[in-house]
Residue frames relative to the residue before (quaternion, step in Angstrom):
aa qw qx qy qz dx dy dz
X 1.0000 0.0000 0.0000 0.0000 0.00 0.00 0.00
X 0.1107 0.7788 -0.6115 -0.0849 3.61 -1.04 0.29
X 0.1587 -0.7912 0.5756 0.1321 3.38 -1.01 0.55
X 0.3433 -0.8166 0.4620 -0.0435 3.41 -1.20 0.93
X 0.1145 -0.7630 0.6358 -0.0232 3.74 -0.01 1.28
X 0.0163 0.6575 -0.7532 -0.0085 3.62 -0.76 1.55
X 0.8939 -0.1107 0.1317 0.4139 3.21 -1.62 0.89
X 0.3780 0.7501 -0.5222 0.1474 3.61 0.50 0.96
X 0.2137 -0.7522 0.6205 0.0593 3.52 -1.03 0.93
X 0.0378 -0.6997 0.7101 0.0690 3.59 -1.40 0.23
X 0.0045 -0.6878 0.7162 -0.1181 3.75 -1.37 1.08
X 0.2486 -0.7219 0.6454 0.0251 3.10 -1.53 0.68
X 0.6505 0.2260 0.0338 0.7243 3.55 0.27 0.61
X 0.8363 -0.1519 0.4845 0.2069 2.46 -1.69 -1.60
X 0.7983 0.2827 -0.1115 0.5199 2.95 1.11 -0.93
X 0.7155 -0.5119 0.4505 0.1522 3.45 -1.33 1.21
X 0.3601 -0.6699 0.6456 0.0688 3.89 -0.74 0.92
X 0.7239 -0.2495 0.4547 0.4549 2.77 0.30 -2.16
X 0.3330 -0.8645 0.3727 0.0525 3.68 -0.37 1.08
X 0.9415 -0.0642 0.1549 0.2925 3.48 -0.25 -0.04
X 0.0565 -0.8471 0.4744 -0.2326 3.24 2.08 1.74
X 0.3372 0.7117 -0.6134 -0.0594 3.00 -0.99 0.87
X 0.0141 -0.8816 0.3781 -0.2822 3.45 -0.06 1.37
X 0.0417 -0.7777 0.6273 -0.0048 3.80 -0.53 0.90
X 0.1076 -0.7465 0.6523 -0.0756 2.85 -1.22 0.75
X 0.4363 -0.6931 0.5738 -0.0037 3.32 -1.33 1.88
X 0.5453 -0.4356 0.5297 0.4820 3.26 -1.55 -0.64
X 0.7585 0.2651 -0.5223 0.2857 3.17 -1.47 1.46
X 0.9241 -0.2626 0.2136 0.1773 3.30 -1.54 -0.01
X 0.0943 0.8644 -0.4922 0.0396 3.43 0.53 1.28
X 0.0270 0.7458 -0.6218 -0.2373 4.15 -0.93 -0.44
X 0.3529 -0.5380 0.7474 0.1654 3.05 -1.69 1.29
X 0.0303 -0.8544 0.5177 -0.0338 2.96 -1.65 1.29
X 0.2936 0.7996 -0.4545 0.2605 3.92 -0.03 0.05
X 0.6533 -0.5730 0.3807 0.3161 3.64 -1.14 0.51
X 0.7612 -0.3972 0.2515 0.4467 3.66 -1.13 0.15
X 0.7836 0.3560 -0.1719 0.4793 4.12 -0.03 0.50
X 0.6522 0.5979 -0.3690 0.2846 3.14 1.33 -1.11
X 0.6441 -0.5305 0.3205 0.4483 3.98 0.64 0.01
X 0.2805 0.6972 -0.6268 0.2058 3.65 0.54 0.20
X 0.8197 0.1249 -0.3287 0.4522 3.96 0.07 -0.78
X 0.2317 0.6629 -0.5867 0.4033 4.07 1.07 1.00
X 0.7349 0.5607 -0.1808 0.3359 3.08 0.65 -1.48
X 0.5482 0.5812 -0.2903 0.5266 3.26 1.02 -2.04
X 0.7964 0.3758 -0.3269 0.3429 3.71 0.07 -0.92
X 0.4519 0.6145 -0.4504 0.4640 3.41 1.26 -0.38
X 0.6244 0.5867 -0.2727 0.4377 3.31 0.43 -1.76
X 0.6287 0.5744 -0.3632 0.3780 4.07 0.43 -1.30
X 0.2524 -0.5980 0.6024 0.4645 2.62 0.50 -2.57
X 0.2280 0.6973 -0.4855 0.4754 3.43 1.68 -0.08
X 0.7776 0.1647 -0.0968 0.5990 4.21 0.21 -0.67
X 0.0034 0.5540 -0.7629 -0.3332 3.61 -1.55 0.30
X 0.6136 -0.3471 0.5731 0.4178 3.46 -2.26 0.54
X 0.7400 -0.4386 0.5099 -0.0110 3.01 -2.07 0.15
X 0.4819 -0.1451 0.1969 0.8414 2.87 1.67 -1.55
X 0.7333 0.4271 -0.4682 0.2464 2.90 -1.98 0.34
X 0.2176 -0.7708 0.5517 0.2325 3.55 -1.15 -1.08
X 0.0290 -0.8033 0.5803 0.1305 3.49 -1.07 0.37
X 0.2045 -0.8599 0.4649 -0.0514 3.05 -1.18 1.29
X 0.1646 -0.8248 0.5408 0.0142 3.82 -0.66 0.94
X 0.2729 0.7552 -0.5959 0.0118 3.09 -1.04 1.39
X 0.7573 -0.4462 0.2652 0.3963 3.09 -2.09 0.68
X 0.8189 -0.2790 0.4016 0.3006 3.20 -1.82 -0.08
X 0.6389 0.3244 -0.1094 0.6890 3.67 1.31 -0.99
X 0.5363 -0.6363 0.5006 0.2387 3.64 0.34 1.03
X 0.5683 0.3807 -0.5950 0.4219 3.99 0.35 0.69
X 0.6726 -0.5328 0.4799 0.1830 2.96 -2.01 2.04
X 0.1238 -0.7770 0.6144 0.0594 3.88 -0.80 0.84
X 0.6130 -0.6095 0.4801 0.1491 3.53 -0.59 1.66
X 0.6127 -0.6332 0.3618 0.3046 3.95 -0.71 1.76
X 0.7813 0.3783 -0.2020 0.4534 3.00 0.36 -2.06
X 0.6624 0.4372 -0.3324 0.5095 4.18 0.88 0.28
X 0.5165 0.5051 -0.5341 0.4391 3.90 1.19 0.46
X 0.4611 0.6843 -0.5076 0.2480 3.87 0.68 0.03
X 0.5636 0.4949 -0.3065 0.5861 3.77 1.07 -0.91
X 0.8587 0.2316 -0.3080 0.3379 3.39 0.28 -0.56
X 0.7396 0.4927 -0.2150 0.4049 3.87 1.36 0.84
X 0.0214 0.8343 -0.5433 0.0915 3.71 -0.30 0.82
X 0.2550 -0.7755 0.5580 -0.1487 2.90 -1.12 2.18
X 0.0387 -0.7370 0.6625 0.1286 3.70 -0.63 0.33
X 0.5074 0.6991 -0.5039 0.0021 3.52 -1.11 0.12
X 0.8418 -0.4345 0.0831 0.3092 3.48 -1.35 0.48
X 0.6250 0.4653 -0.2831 0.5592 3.44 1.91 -0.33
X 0.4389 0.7176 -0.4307 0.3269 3.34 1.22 -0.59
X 0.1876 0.8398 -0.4881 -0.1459 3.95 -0.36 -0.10
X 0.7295 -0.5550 0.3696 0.1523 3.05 -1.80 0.62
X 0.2411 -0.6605 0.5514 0.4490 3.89 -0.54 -0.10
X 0.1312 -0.8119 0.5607 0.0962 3.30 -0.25 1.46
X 0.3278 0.6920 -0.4744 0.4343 3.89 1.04 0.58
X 0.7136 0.5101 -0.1015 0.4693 3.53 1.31 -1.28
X 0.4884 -0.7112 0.4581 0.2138 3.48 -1.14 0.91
X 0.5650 -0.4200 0.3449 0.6209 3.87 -0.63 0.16
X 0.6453 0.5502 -0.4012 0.3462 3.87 0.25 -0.73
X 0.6755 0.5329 -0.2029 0.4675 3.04 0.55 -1.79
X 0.4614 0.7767 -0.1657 0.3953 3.52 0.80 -0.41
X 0.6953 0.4872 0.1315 0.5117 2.85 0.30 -2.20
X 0.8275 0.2845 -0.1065 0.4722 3.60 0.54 -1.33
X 0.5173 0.6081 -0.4024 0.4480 3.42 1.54 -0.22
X 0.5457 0.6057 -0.4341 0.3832 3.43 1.15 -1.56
X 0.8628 0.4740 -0.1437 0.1016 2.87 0.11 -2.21
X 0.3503 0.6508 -0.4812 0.4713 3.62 2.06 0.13
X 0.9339 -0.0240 -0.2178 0.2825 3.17 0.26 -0.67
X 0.6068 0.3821 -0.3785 0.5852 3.94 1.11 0.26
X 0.0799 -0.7413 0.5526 0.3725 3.65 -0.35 0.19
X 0.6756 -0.4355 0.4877 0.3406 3.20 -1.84 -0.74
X 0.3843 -0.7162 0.4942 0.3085 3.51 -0.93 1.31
X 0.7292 0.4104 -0.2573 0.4833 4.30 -1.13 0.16
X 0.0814 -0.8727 0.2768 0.3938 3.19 1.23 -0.17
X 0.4576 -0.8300 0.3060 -0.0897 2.74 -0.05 1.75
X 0.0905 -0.9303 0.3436 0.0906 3.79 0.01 0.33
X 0.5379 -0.5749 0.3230 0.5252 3.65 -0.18 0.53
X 0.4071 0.6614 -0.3977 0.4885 3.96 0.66 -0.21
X 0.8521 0.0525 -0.0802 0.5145 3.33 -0.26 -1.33
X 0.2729 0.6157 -0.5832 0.4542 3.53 0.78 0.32
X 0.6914 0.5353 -0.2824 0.3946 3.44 0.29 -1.48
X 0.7237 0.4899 -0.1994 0.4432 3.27 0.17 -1.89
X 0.8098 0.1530 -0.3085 0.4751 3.74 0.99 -0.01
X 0.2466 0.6043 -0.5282 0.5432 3.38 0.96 2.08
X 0.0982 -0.6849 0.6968 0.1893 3.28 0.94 -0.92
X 0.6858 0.5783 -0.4015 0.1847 3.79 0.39 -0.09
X 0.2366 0.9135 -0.3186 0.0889 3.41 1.33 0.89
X 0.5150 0.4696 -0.4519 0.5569 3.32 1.08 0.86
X 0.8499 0.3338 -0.2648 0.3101 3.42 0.37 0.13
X 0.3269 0.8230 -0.3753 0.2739 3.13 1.97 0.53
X 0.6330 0.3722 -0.4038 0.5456 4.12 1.00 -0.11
X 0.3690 0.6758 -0.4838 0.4160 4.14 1.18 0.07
X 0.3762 -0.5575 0.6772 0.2985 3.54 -1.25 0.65
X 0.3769 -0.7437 0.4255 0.3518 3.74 -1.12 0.57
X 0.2645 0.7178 -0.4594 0.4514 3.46 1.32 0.62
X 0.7397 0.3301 -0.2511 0.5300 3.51 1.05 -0.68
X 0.4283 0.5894 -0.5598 0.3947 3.97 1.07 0.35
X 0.5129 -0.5213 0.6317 0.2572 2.95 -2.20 0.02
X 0.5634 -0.6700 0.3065 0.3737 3.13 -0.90 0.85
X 0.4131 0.7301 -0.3299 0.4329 3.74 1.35 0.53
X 0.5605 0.5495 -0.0590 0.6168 2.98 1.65 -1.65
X 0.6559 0.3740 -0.3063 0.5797 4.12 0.67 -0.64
X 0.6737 0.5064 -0.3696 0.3913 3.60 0.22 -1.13
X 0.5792 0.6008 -0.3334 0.4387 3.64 1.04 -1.16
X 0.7957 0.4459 -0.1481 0.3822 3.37 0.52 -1.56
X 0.5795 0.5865 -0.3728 0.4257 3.68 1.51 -0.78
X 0.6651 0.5312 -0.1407 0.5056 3.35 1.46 -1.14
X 0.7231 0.4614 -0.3108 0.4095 3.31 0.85 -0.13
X 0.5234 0.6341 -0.2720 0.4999 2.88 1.61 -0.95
X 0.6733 0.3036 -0.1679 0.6529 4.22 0.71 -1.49
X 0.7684 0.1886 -0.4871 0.3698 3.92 -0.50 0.19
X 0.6598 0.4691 -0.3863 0.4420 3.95 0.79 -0.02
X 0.5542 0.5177 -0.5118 0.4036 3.73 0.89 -0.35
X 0.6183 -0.5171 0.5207 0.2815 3.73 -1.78 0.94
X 0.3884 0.7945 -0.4275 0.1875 4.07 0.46 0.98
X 0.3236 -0.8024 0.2953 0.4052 3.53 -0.12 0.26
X 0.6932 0.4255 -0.2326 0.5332 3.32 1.97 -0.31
X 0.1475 0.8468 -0.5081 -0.0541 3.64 -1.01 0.84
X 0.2214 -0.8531 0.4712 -0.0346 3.09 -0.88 1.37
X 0.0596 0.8639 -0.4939 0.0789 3.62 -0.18 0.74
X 0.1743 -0.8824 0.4274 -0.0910 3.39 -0.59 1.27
X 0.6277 -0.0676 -0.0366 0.7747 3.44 0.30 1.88
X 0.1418 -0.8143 0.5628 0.0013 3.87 -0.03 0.40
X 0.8148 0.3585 -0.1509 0.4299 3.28 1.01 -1.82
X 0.2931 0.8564 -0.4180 0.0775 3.21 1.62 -0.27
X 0.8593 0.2220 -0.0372 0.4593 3.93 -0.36 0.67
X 0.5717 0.5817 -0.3100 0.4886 3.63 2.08 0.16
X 0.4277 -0.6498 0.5994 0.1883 3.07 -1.29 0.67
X 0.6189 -0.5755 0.2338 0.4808 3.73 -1.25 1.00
X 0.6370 0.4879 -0.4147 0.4292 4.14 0.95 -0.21
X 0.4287 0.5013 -0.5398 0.5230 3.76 1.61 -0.07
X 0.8185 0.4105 -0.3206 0.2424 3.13 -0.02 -1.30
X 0.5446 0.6310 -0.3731 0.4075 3.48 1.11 -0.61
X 0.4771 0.6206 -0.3307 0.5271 3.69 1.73 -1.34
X 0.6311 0.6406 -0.2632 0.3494 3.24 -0.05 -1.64
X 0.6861 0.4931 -0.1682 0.5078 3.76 0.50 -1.84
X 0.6701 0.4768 -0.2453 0.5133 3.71 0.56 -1.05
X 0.7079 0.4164 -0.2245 0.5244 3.57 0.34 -1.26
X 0.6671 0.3837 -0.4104 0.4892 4.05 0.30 -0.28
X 0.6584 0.5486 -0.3059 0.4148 3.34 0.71 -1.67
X 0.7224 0.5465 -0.1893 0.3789 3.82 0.76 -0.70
X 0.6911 0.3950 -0.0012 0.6052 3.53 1.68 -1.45
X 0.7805 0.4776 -0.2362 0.3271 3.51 0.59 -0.01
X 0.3214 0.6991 -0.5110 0.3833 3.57 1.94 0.16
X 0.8790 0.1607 -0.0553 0.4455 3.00 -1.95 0.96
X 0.5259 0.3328 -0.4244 0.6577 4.01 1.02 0.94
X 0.5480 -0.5721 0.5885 0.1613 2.57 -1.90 1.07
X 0.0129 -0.8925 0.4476 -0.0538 4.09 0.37 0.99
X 0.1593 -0.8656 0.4692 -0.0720 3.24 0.08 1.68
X 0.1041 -0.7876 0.6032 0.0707 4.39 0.16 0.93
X 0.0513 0.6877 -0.7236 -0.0293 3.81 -1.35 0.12
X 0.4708 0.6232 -0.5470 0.3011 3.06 -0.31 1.54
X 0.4604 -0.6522 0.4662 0.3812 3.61 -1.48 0.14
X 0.5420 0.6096 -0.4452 0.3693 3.94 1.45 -0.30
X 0.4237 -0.5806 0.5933 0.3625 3.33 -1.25 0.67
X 0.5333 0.5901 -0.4943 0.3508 3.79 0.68 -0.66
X 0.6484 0.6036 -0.3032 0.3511 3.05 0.89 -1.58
X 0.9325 0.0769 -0.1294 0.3282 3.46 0.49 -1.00
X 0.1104 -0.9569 0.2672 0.0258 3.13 1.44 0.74
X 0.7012 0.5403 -0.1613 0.4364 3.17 1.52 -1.45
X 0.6306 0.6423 -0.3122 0.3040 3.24 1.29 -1.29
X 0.0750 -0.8372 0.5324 0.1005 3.67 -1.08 0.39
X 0.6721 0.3387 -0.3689 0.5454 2.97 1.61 0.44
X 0.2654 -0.7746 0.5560 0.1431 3.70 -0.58 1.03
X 0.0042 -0.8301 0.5492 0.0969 3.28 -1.10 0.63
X 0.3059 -0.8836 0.3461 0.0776 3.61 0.09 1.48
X 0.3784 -0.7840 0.4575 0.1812 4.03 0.22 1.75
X 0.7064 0.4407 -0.4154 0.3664 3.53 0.97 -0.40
X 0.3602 0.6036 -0.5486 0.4527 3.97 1.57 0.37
X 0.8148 0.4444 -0.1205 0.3521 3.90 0.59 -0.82
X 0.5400 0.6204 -0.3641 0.4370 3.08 2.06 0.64
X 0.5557 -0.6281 0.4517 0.3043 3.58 -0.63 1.56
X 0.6332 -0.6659 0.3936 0.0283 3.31 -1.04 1.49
C-alpha cells in the first residue's frame, strides 16, 4: 500500500494548521512529530480521512499501483487514539465481536487470544464504561494493531499507560505491525520507538 499527501493544507478559520505536506509513504514505520498544538493528530486525520485538507489531496494505492476510491480506504485502515471512543455500553466480548463484523483480525486471530493479549481477564463480563482509562487505551490499541489492515495509525499510543502498559504496548506493536504501513504521532520516544523515519510538523508551519 502507499499513501500520498500532495500539497495538503488544513486551516480553521483563518488560521493555518499546516501548509504544504508533501509526502509519500511506503510500508514501514513513520513518526509525526512537533510540540503540543502543532497539528500532528490534524494531520493523522487527514492521513485517515476522518478530515479533508483545505487544499490539496491525499491519495492511496494498492500494491499493483491501481488508485483506491476514499470512501473504500476504511477496510484497508486502523486508528487508535485518545478521542476515538469505545461502545462503552458493551462488554470486552461484545466489543471484540462487534469489531470483527466489520474489520477482521490479522493471524486469524480469535476472540480467546484476543483476550489473553488484554491481560484484562477479570473484567471481561464489566461494561467498558466501568474500565480505567488504562483498561480503554489497552483495548483501543488492540483493537487497530490486531485488525487484518494494511494501514496503521496510532496517535499518542501510550496515552493513559503505566511503564508495564507501556512495556505491553512495545510488545503488542513490535509483534502486529510487520509488512503495514505504521504511522505514530507523538512526542514519546517510547511512543515511537520503531519509526525510522521522522517527520517534523514544524516544516509545514505557514511562515
Amino acid at each position: 500500500m502507499t499513501i500520498i499527501l500532495e500539497n495538503i493544507g488544513k486551516r480553521f478559520l483563518y488560521d493555518w494548521i499546516f501548509r504544504n505536506v508533501n509526502y509519500t509513504f511506503h510500508n514501514g514505520a513513520f513518526a509525526i512529530l512537533g510540540h503540543n498544538g502543532s497539528g500532528k493528530s490534524t494531520l493523522m486525520k487527514a492521513i485517515s480521512g476522518h478530515l479533508t485538507p483545505s487544499v490539496g489531496k491525499v491519495q492511496y494505492y494498492t500494491p499493483t499501483n491501481q488508485l483506491v476510491a476514499e470512501e473504500n480506504m476504511y477496510k484497508n485502515i486502523s486508528y487508535a487514539a485518545p478521542y476515538i471512543e469505545l461502545i462503552e455500553e458493551f462488554t470486552l466480548e461484545e466489543q471484540l465481536q462487534f469489531h470483527q463484523q466489520f474489520k477482521a483480525f490479522q493471524d486469524n486471530l480469535g476472540i480467546l487470544e484476543l483476550k489473553e493479549i488484554l491481560k484484562l481477564a477479570n473484567t471481561q463480563n464489566k461494561q467498558i464504561k466501568y474500565y480505567s482509562s488504562g483498561m480503554k487505551q489497552r483495548l483501543k490499541l488492540v483493537l487497530a494493531c490486531c485488525a487484518a489492515t494494511s494501514i496503521l495509525l496510532l496517535d499518542e499510543p501510550t496515552t493513559n499507560l503505566d511503564r508495564q502498559g507501556v512495556r505491553w504496548y512495545q510488545d503488542l506493536v513490535s509483534k502486529y505491525s510487520n509488512g503495514k504501513i505504521l504511522i505514530i504521532a507523538s512526542n514519546a520516544e517510547d511512543d515511537y520507538f520503531l519509526c525510522k523515519e521522522q517527520i517534523l510538523m514544524t516544516d509545514f508551519k505557514k511562515k
